[in-house]
DODOFI-122109 format. One record per atom (N, C-alpha, C): residue in three letters; x, y, z. Coordinates in steps of 0.1 Angstrom, whole numbers, plus 5000, padded with zeros to 4 digits. Example, Ala and Ser with C-alpha at 12.3 -4.5 7.8 and 13.67 -1.06 7.14 Angstrom:
% residues 2
ala513249435078 ala512349555078 ala513249675078 ser512849785071 ser513749895071 ser512950005079 
END
This chain:
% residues 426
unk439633838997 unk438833758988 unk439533748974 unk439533658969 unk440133638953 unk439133708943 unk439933748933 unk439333808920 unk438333728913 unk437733618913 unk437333588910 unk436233618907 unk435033598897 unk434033668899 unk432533548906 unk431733618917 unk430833528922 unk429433568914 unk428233478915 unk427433488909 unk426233448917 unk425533528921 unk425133458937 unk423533438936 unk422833318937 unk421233338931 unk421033348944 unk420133418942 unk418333438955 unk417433408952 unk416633318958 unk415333278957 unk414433318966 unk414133458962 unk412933498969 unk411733458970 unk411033418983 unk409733348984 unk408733438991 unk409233549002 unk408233589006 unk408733759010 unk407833859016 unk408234019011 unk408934019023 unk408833929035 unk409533969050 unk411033899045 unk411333829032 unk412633769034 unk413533879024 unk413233949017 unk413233999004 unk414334079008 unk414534169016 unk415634279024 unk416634179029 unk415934129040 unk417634069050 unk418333989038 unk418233859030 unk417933789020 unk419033929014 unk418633989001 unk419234048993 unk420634169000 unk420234219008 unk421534259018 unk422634169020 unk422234039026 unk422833949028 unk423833919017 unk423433889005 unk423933818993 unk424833958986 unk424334078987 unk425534168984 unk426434198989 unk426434179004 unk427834199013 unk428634139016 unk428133999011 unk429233849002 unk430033918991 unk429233988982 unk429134028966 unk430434138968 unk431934138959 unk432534228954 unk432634338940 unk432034438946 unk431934538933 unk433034548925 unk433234588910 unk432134518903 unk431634448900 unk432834318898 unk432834178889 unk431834098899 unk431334068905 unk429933998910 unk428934038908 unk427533958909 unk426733968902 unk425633898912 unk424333918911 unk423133878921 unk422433858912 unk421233758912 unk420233728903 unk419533668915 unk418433748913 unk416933758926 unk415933708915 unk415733588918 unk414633478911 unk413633468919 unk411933548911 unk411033478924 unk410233348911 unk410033248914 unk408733158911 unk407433178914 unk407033168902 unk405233198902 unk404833078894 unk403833018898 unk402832928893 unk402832988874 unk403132838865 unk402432788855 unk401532958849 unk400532968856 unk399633098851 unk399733188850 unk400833258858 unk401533348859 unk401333458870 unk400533398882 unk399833448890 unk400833408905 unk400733528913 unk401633458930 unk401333568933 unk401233478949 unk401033588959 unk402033688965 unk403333638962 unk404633598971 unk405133788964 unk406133798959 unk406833948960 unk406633968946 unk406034088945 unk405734188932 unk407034198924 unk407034198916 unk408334198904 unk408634368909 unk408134418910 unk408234638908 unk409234568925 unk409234528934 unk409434518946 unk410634488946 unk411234378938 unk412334338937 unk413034438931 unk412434508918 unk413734588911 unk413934698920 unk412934788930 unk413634848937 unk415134798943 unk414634698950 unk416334658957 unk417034638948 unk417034578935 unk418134548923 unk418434708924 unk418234818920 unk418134928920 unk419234988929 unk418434968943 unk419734988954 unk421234948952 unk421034808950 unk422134688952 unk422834778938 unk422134828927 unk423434928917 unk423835018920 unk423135068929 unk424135218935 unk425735188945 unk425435048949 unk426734988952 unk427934968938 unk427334948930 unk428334938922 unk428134738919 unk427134708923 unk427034558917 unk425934498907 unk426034438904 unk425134428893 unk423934308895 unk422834378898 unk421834278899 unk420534258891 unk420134158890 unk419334118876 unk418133998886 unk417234118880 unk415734008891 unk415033928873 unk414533798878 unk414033678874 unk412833668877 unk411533648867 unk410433588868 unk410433448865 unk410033348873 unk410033258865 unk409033138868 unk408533098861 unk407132988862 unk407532848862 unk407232748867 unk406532638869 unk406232538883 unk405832438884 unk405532378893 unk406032378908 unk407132298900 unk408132238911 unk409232368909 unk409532438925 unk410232508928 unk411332438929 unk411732338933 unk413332328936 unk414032298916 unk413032278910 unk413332218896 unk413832358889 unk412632498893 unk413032568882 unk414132628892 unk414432608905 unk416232728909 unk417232608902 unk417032528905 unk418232428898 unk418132478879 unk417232478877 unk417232548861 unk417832668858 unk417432758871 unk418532898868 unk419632908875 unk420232798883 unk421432768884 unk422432768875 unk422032708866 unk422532608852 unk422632758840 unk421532808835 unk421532908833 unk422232978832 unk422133078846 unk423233198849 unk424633168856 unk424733008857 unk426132958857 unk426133058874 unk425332998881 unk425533078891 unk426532988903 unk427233048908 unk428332918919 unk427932938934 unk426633008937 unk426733028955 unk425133068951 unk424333048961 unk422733048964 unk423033118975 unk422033218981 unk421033248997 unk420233198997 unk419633159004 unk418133119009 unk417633179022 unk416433169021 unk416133199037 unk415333089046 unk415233099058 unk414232959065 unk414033049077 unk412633049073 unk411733119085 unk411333029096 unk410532879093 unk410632779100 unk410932759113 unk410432699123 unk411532629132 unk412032479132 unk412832459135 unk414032319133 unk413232219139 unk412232169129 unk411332069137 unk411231959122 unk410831839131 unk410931699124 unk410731739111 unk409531749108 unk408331779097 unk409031849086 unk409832029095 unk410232089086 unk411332059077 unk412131999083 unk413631909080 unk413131839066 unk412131769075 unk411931659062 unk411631699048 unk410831809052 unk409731859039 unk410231959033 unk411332029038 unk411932169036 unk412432149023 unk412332259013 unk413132228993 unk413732308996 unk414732369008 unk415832389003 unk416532309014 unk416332199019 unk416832079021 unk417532029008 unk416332009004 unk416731908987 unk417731998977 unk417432088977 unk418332188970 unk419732178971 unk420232188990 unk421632198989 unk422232088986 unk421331918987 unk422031888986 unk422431798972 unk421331848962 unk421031808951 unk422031918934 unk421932028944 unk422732158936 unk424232128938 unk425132118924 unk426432148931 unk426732298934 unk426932368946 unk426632468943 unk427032538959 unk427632628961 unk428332658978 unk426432748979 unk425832698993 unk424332739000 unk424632779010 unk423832939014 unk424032999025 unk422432959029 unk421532929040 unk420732929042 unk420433039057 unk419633129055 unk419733289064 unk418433219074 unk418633219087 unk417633199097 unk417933379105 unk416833439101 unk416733569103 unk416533659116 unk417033729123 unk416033799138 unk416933889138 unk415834009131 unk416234129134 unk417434159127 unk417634159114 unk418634179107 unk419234339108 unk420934319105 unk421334429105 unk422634389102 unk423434509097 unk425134419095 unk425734399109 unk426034289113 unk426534259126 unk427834279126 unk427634329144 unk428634369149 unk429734299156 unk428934159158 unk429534059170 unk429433929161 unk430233879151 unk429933719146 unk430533619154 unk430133479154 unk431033389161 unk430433289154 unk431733219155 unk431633099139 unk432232939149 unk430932879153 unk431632799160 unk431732659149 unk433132579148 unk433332529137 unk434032369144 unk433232279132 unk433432139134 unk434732049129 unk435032189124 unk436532119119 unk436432069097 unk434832049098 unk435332009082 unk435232079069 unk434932089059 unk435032149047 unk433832269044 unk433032199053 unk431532319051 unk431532419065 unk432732399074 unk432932499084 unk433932579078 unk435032509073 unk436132599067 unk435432739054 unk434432659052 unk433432799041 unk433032899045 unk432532859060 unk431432959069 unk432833009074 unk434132969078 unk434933039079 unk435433169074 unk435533129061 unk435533239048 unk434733289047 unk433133289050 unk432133369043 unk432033439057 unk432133449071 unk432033489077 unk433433609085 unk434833569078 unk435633659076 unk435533769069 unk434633749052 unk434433829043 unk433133939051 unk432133879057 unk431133979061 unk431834069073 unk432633959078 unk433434079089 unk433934229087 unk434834199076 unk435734249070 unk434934359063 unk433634349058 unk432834399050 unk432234519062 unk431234479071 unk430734549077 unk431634589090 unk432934579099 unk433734589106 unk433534569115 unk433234399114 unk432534329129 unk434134289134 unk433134269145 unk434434119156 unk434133989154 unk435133889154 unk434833769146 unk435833689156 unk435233589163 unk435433479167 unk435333349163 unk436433239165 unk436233129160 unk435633049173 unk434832959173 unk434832859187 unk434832709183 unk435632629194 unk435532509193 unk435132419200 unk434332349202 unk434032309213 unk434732169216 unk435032129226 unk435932049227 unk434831899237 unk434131849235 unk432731739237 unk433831619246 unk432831699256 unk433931549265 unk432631559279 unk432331389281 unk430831419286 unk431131489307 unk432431469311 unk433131479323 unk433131619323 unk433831679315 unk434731799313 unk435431829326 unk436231739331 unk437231809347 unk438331849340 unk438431969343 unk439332059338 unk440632019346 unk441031919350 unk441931859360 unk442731749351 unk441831689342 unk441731589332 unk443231599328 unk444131529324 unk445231569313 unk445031529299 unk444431459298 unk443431369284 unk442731499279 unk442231569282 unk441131669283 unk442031789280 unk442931809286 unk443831909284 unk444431909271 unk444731759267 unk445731759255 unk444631739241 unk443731679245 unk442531709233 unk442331879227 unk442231949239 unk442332099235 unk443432129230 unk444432099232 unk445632119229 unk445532079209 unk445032009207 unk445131959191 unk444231999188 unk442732039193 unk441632109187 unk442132269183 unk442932319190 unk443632449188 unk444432499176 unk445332329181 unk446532289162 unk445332329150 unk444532189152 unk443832219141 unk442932289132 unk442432419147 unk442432539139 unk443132629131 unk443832649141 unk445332739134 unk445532669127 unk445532569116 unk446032539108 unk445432569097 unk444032579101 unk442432569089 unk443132729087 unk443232809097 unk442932939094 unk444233019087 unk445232939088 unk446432949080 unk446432929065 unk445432829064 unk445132809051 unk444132869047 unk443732949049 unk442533059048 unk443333189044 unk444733179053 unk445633299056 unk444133449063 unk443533369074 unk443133459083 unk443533449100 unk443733529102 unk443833619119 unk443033649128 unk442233529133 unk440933579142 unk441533479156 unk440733559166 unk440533509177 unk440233349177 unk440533239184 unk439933129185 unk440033089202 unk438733029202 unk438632979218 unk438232809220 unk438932749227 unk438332609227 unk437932589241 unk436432529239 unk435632539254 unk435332409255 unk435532299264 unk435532189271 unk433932209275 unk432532099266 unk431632119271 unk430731969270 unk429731929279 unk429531829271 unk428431789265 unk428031929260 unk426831949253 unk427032049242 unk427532039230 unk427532099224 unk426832199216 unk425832189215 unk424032289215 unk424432379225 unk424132349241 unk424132419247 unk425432539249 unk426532449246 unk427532549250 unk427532659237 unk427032649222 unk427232719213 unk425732869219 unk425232829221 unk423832869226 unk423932979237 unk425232899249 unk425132979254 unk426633169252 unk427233119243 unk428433199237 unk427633289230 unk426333249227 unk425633349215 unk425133429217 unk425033479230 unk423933519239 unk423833639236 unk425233719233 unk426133879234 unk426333899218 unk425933809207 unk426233779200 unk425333859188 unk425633929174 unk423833939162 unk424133849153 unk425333749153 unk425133619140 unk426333499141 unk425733389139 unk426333299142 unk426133219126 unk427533149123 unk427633159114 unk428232979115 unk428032879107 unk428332759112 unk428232649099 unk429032579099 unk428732479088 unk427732379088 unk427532299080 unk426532199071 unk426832079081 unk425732019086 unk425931909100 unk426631799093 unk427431759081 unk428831629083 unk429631669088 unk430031829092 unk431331859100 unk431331819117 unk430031789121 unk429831759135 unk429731579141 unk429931509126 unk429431369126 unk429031299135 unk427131379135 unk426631349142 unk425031419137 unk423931289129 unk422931309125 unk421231289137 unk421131389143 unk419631309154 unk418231339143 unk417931219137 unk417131269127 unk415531299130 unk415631259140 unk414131289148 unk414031439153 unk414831549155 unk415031659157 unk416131719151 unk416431679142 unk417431759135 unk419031759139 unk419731809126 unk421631749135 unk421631879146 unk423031859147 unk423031949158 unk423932119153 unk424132129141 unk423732239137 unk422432329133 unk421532239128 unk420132279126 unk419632329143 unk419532249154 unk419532279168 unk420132419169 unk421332449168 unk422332589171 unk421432689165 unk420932649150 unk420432779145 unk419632799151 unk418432689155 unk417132729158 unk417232779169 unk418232779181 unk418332769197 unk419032929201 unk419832969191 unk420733109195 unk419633209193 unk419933309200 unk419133449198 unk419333499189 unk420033519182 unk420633589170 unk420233529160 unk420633589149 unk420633529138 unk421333419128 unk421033349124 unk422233209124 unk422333179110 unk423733149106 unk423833149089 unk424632979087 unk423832909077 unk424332799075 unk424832749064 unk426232719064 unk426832739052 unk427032599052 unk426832559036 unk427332439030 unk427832449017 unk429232359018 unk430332369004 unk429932298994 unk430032318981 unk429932248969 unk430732148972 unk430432008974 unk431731928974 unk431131828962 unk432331768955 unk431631668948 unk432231568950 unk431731428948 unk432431298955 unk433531268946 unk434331328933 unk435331278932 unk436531358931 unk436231468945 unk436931568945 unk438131488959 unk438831418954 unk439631378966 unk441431398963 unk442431378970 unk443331418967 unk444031348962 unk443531198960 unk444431088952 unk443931108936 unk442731178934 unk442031178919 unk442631368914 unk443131408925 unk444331548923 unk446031508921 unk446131428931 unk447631428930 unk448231248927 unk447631228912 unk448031088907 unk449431068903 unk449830958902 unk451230938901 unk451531048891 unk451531078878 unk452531148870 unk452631288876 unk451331358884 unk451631498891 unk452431518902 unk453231338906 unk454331288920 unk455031338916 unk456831448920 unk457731408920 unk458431388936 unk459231288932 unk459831188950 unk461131278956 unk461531338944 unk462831398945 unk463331528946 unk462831648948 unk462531738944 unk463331868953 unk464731918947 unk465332008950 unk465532108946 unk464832208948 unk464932338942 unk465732438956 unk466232578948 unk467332598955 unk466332688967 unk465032758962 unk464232838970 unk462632798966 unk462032848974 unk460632838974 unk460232878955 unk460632998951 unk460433048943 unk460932978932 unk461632918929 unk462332818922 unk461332648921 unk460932628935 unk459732508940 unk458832558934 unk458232678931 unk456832708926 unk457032678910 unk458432708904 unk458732758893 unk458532568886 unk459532508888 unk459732348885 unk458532308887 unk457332268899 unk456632278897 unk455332268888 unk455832408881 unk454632418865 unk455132378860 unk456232388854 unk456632288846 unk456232118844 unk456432098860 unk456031928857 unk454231938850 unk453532048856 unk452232048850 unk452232028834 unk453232128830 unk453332118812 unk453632028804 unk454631938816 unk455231838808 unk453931728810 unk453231758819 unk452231638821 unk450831688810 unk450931798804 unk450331828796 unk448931898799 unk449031918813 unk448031988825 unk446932138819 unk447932218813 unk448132338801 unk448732348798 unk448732428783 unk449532438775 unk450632548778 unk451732518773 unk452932628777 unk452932728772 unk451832778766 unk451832968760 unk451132988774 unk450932898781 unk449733028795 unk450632968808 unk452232948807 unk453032908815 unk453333028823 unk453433148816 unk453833268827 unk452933348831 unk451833308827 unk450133398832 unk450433298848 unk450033148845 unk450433068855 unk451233138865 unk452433128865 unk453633128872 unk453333278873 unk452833388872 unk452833498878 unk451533498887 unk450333438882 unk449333408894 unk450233328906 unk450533198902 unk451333138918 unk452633258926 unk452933308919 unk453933418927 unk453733528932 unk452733578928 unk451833638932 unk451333638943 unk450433518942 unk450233478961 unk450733468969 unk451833398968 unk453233318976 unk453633478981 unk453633628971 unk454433708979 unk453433748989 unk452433798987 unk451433849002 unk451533779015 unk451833619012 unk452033569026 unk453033459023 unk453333349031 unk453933219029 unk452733169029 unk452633019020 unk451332909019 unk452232819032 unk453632809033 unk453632739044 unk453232729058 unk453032669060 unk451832629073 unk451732519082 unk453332509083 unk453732419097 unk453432249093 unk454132159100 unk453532019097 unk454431949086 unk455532079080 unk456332009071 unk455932049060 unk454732169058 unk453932159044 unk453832259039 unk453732289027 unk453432429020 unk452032399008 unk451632509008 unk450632478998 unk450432628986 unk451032618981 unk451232758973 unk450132698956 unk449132828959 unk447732808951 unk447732948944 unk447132878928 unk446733028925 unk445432998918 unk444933138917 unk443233098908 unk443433128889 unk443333048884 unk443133038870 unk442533068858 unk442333188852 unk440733188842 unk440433078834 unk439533038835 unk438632928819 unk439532798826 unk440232788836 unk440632628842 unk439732538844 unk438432458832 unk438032338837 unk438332298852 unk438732278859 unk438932228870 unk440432238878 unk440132178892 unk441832188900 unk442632098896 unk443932118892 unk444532048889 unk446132118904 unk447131978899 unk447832028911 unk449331908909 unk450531908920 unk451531888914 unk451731868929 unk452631738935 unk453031728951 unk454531698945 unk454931778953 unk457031798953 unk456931738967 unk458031618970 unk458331598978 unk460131588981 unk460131718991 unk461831718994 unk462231699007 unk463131649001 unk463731499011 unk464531569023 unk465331689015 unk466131739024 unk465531839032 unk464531919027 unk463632039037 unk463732129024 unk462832209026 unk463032359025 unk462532479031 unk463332569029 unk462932679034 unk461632729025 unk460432799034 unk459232819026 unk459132919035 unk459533089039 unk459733149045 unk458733169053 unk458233059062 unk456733049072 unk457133099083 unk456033149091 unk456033179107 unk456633099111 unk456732949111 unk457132859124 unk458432849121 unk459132859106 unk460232869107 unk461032699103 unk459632669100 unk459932529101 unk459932429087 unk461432389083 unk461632319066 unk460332249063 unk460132259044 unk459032199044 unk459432119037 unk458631949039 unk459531829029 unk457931839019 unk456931879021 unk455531829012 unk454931969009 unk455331998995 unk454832098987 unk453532028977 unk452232118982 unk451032088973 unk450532198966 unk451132208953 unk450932308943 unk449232268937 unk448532358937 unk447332378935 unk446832438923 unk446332448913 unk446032558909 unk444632538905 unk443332678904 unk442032618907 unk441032718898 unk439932708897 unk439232778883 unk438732898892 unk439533008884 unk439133148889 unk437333178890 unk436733108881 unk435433098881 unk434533058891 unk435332928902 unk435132858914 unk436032868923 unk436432998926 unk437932948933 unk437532888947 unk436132908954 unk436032858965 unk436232698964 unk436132608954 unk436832518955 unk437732438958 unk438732518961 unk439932478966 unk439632418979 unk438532468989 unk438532499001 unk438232329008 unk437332299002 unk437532109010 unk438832019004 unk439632088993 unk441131998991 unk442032079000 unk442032199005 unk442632229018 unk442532119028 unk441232119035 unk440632049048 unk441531939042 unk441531789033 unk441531719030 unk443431719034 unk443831829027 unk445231809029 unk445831809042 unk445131919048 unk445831979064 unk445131819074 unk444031749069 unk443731619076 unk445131509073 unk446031509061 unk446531429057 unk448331439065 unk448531519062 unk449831609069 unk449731629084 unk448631639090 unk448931639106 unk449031449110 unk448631359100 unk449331229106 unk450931219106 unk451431189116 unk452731179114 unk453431049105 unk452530989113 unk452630799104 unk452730839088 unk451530899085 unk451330939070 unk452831029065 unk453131059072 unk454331209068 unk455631089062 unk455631029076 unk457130919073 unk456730789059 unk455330749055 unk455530689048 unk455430749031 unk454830889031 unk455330999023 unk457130999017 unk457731029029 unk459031019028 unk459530889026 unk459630819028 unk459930669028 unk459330589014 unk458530649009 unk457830638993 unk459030598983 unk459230468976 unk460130488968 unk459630538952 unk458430488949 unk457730518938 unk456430628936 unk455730728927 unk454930778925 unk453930698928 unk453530558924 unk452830508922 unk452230448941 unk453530478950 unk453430388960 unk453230548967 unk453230618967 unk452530708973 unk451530778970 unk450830758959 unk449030748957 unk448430668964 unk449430498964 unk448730458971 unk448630438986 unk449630518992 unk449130589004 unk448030679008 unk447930749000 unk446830868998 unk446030818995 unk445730688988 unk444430588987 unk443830558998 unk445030459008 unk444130419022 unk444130479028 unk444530649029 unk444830729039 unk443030819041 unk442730809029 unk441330869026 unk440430739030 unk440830599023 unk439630509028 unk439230489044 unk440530509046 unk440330499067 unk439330589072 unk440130739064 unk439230829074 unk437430839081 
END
């Protein structure tokens, strides 16, 4: 997990959510520097049925004997989704829990505020569908491939890691035949596989992954769950596929598994794309450095010269990026490196594409030269941000077409605008 510090609101509504709910949001939470803020809403008058103020600080109470720091919220008015978006803003909070007792039915979908919430907050939403809570022992994270599964990826490595579960990835591979005789069918799994290990490289995590040929996707997650205490899954655009009469087909998964089901969705914002990151002046076409470490170094530079930050915070910089780069390689096959560091007080991601012509060595597993280096650097305050300009990149880099007209680029200008149509297609 990065240093960064998280800030995690709860919106407690009722006393059966109040435990799993705040457990939950701490074993996200790294002691010290994170922080929990358990907000309940009470009516204008100052009157509610819902959880006793004395109730909450017990658990705030608990949650400091961990070593974290949590701060319970009274707070009044009408519209509930208005006042958490108000202490959003507030406590500058970057990740919500919620809970949904409900079942996954038309009515509830429609009418549900923390519907409206996730998708009205900028803000990474865990929403907890509860049974029988405990720190699990068995997670499985079956993932759709896009930016709000790559979170539940992370958020569900971190609880692993936390409470000393087993952690599976699954993919389901939707093919309405499934003859395992197929060669079409064979080779689809064959790239659903790539493109995990690729997500999970850029995660720089080590889990099991299984791709299962099904042609029911519900059922086949439903039926893996069985042995299972939590299933952990991204926000239904990673499945692109909305049944709005019964819900997508992650809402289905949660409501359908035995276990407990956690639904993760990413803060994305619409003009978080990689052509509005990597604009012509952040291009260079030519770019020979003698080692990786030297690639990281030139690099910042082009950031300073482009006026990105100022050069008094050029070696805070360049010691966060080297920093990372030593615990693992960012390279990760496909030709590509992506070497990232988290930044304090960084307004936003900013970032720098080296393109070398001749290869380099980026001392990766596969062993394999990298010609497309994507320097990153991202606000220590949101570092989960990074995480849908990964997806976005590792989508862009596994085209081959895209790779040769990369290389073939004679101008900065003419390879934004590759990265222009390369995003309008998708």
């Amino acid at each position: 997990m990065s240093s960064a510090h998280l800030r995690i609101l709860v919106p407690i509504e009722t006393p059966d959510l109040e435990h799993p709910l705040i457990e939950l949001a701490s074993s996200i939470a790294t002691p010290p520097e994170d922080e929990l803020h358990l907000i309940h809403v009470v009516g204008p008058s100052g009157v509610h049925s819902g959880v006793p103020e004395n109730s909450l600080m017990r658990m705030a109470d608990r949650i400091k004997n961990r070593n974290i720091r949590a701060l319970v919220h009274l707070e009044s008015g009408h519209d509930v989704t208005e006042v958490i978006g108000r202490s959003v803003d507030r406590w500058s909070c970057n990740m919500m829990v919620m809970g949904w007792k409900a079942d996954i039915e038309r009515t509830a979908i429609l009418e549900a505020s923390n519907r409206s919430l996730t998708k009205n907050l900028d803000i990474d939403t865990l929403i907890f569908k509860e049974r029988d809570f405990a720190p699990a022992q068995r997670i499985l994270v079956p993932t759709g491939g896009g930016p709000h599964s790559i979170l539940g990826i992370q958020i569900a490595h971190d609880l692993a890691q936390q409470w000393g579960s087993e952690l599976e990835i699954l993919r389901i591979a939707r093919d309405n035949r499934c003859n395992p005789q197929d060669p079409l069918l064979h080779k689809y799994c064959e790239q659903l596989a790539q493109d995990t290990q690729l997500q999970l490289q850029l995660l720089n995590i080590d889990v099991p992954v299984r791709i299962l040929p099904s042609a029911d996707v519900v059922r086949a997650v439903e039926e893996q769950a069985k042995d299972r205490d939590l299933v952990v899954i991204g926000a239904s655009n990673d499945w692109r596929q909305e049944e709005y009469l019964s819900g997508s087909i992650p809402d289905k998964i949660a409501n359908r598994v035995p276990c407990s089901a956690l639904m993760v969705r990413s803060a994305i914002t619409s003009d978080l794309t990689l052509s509005s990151i990597f604009w012509e002046q952040m291009i260079r076409l030519d770019l020979r450095p003698t080692d990786k470490w030297d690639a990281i170094n030139q690099m910042i530079e082009v950031l300073i010269e482009e006026q990105q930050f100022p050069s008094t915070q050029r070696q805070r910089v360049l010691q966060s990026a080297l920093e990372r780069e030593k615990k693992s390689s960012t390279g990760l096959g496909h030709a590509t490196a992506i070497p990232h560091a988290p930044i304090p007080d960084l307004p936003g991601i900013i970032g720098c594409l080296g393109i070398c012509p001749e290869g380099l060595d980026f001392e990766s597993n596969t062993g394999e030269k990298v010609h497309f280096i994507f320097l990153l650097l991202t606000p220590q305050q949101n570092y989960r941000s990074y995480i849908p300009v990964l997806a976005q990149i590792a989508s862009l880099v596994r085209n081959h077409s895209m790779q040769q007209a990369l290389l073939n680029a004679q101008t900065p200008t003419e390879v934004t605008a590759h990265i222009k149509q390369f995003e309008m297609g998708k």
